[in-house]
PyMOL commands that place a pseudoatom at each C-alpha (Angstrom):
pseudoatom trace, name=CA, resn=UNK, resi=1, chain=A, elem=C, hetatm=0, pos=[0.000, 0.000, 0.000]
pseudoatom trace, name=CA, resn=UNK, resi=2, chain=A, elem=C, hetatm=0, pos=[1.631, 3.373, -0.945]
pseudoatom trace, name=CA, resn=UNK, resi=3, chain=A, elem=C, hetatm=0, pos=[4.956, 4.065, -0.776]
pseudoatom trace, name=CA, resn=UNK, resi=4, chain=A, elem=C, hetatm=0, pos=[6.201, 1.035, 0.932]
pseudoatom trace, name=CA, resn=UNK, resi=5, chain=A, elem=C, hetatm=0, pos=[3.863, -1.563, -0.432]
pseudoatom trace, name=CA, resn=UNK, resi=6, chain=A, elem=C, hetatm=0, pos=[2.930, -3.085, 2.658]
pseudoatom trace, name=CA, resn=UNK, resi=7, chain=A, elem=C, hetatm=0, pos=[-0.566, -4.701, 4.127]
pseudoatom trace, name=CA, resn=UNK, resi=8, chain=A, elem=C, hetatm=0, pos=[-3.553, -2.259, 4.866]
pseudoatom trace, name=CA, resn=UNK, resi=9, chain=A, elem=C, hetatm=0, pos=[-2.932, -3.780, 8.676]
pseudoatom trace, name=CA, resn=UNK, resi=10, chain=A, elem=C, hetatm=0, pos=[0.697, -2.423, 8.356]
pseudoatom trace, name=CA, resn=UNK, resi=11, chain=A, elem=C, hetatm=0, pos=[0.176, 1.000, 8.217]
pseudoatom trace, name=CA, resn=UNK, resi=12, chain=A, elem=C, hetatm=0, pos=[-1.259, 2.009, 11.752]
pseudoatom trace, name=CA, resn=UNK, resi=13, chain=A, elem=C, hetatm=0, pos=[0.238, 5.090, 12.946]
pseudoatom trace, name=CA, resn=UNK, resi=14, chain=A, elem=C, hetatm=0, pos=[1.991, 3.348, 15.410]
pseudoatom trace, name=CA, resn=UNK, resi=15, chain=A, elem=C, hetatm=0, pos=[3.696, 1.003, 13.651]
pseudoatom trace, name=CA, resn=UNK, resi=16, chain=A, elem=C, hetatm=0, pos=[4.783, 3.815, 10.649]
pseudoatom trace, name=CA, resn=UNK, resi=17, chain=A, elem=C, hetatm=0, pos=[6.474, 5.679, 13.794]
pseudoatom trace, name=CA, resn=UNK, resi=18, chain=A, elem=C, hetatm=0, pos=[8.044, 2.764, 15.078]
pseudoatom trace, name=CA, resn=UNK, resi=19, chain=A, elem=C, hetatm=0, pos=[9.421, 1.902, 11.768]
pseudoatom trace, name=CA, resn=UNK, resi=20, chain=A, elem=C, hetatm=0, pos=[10.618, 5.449, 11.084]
pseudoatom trace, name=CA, resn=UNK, resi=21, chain=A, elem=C, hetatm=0, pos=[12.467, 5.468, 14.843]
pseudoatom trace, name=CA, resn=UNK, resi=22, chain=A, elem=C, hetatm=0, pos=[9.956, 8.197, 15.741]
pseudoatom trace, name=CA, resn=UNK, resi=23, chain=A, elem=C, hetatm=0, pos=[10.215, 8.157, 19.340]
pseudoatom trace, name=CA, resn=UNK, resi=24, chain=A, elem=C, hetatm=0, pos=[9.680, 11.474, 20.509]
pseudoatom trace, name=CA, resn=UNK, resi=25, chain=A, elem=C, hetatm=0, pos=[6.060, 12.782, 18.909]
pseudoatom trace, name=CA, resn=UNK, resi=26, chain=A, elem=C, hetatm=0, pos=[3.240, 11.812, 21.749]
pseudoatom trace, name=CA, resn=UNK, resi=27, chain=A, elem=C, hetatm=0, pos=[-0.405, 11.544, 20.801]
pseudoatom trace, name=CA, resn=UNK, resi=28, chain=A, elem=C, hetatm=0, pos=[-2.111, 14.128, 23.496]
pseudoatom trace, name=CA, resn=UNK, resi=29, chain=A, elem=C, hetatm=0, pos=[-5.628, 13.897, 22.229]
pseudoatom trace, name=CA, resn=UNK, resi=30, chain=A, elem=C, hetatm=0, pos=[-5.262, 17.356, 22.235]
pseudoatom trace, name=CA, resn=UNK, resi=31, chain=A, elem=C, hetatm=0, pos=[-6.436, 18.376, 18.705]
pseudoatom trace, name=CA, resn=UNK, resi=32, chain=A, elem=C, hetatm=0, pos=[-3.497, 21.107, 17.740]
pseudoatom trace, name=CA, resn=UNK, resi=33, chain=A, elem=C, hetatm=0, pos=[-0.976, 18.947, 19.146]
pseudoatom trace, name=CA, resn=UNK, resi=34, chain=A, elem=C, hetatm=0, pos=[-2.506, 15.845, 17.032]
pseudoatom trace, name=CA, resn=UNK, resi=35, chain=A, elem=C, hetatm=0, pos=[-2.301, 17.374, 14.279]
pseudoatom trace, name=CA, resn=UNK, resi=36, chain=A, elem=C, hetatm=0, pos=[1.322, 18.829, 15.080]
pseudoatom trace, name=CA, resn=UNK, resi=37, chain=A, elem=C, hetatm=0, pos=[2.284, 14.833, 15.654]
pseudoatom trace, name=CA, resn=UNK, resi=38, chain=A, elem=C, hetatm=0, pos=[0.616, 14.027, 12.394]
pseudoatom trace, name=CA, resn=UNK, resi=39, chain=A, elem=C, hetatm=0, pos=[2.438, 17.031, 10.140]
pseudoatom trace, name=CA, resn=UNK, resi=40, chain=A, elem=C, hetatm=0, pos=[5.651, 15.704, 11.746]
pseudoatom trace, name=CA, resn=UNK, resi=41, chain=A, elem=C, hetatm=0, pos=[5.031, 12.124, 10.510]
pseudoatom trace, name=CA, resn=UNK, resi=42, chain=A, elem=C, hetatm=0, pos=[3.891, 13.191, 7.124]
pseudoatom trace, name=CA, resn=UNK, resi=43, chain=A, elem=C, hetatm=0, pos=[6.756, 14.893, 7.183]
pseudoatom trace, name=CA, resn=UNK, resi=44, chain=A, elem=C, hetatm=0, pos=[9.263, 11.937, 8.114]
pseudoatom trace, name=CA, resn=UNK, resi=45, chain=A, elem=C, hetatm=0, pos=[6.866, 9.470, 5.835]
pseudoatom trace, name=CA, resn=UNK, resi=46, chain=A, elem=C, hetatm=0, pos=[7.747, 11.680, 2.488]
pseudoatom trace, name=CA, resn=UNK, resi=47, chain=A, elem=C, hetatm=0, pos=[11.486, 12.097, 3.427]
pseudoatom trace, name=CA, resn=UNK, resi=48, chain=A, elem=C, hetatm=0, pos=[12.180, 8.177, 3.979]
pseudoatom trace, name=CA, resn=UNK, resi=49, chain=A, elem=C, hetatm=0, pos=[12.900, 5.849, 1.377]
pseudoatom trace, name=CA, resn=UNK, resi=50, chain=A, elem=C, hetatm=0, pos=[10.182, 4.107, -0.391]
pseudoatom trace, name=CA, resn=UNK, resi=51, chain=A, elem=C, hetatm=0, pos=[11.136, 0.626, -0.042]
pseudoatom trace, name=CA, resn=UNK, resi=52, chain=A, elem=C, hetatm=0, pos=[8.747, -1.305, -1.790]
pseudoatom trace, name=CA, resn=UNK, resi=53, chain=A, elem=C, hetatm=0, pos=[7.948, -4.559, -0.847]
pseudoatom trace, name=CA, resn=UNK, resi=54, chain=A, elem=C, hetatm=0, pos=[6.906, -7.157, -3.684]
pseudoatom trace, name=CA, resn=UNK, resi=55, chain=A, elem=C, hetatm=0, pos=[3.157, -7.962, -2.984]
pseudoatom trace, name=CA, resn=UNK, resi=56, chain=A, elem=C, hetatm=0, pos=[0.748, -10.463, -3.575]
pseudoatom trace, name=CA, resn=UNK, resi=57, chain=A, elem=C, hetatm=0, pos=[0.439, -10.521, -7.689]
pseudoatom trace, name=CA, resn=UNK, resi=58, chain=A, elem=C, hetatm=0, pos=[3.394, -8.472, -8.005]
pseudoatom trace, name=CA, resn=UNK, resi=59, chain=A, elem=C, hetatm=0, pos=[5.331, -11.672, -9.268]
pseudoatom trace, name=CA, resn=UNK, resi=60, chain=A, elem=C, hetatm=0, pos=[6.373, -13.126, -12.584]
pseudoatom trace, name=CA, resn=UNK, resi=61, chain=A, elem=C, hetatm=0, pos=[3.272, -14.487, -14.489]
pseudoatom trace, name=CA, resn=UNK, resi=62, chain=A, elem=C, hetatm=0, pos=[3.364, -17.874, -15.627]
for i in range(1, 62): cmd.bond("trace and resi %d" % i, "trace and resi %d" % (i + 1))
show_as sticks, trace
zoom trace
């Protein structure tokens, strides 16, 4: 699924900052923060490399 290919149950916010080493950006539930957290992940998303992942149907066809 976008830039890395993976599973629709792979990209949970959680798991995007945990594979990006984002350690530091806490979800408050506080909606300016929120959306501070989520600018700064966008952010990180679009700078990383897009390491795509073959998926299902992405093979050879016989």
């Amino acid at each position: 699924m976008g830039r890395t290919g993976e599973e629709w149950v792979a990209t949970r916010k959680g798991r995007i900052k945990h594979a990006l080493g984002i350690t530091d950006l806490p979800h408050t539930h506080h909606a300016g923060q929120d959306a501070q957290e989520l600018a700064r992940l966008f952010d990180a998303v679009l700078r990383a490399p897009a390491e795509r992942r073959p998926r299902r149907g992405d093979g050879p066809q016989d």
